[in-house]
C-alpha positions in Angstrom: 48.8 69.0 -8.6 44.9 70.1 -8.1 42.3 68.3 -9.8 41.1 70.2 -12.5 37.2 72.3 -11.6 34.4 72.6 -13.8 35.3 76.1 -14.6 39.0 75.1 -16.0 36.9 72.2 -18.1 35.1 75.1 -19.9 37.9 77.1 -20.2 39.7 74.2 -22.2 37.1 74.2 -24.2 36.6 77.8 -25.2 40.0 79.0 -25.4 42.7 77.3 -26.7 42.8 78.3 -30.8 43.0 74.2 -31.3 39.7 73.5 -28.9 38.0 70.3 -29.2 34.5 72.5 -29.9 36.5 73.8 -33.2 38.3 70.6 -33.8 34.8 68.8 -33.9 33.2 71.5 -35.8 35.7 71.8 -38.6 35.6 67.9 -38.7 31.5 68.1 -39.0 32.1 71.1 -41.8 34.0 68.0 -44.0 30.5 66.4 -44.2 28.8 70.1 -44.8 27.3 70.0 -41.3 28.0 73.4 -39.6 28.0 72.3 -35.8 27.1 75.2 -33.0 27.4 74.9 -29.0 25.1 77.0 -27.1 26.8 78.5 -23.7 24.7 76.2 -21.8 26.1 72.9 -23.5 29.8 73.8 -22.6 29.0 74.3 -19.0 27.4 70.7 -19.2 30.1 69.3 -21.5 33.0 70.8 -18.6 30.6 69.3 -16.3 29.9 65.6 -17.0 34.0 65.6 -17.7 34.5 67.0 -14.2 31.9 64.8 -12.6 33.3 61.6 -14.4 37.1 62.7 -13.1 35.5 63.3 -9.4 33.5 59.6 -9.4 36.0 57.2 -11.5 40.1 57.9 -12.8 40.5 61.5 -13.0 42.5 61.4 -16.0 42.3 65.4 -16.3 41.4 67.2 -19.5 41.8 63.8 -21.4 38.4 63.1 -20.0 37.0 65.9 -22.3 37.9 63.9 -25.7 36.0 60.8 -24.0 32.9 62.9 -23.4 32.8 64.8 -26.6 33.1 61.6 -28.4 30.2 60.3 -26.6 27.9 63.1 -27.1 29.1 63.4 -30.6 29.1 59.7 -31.9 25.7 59.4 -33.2 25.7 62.5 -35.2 29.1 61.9 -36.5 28.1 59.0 -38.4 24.7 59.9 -39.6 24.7 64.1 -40.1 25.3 63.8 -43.4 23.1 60.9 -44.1 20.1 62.3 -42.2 20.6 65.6 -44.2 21.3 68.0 -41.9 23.1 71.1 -42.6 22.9 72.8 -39.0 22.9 71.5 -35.8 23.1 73.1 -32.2 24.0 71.5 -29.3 22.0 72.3 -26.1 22.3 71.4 -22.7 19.5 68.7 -22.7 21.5 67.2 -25.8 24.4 66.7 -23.9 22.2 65.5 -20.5 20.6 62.8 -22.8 23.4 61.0 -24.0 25.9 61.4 -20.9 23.8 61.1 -17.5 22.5 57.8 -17.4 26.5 56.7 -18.2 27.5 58.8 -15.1 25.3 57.7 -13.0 26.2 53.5 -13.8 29.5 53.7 -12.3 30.3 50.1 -13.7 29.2 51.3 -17.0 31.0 54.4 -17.4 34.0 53.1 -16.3 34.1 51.2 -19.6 32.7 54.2 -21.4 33.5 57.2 -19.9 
């Protein structure tokens, strides 16, 4: 088997009719949050899962839940208490909260 590529990553995430990005969004909707991706945050999403695979366990597309979870933990316990009714995600959104993780190899393995 081939190690899953950055490109498959983003296709996981945009295609299948059950994606994460919709699973996420439609969870978000319960707490009347409408939740948006911008092109530029899946590439980086698909690309902090691949990097993670590449540098610790590559436990294939699994490693998409665990990275989606990270960027989204925050905001899914205080959208709805901060008021929001909108939010986009954007590529520096995603940078913040994952990149320090990858780069700490003994931290993201507990993490990531």
């Amino acid at each position: 088997l081939d190690s899953l590529r950055a490109d498959d990553f983003v296709r996981i995430l945009r295609e299948p009719d059950n994606s994460l990005l919709k699973q996420y969004a439609a969870l978000l909707q319960t707490e009347g949050v409408t939740l948006e991706f911008d092109d530029a945050a899946i590439t980086a999403l698909a690309d902090a899962a691949w990097r993670a695979n590449s540098t610790l366990e590559n436990i294939g597309a699994r490693r998409l839940h665990t990275v989606m979870e990270r960027v989204l933990e925050e905001l899914s316990f205080s959208a709805s208490e901060l008021g929001l009714q909108q939010v986009r995600i954007t590529a520096q959104y995603v940078h913040e909260r994952v990149d320090a993780l990858l780069e700490d190899q003994d931290l993201s393995r507990h993490i990531l």
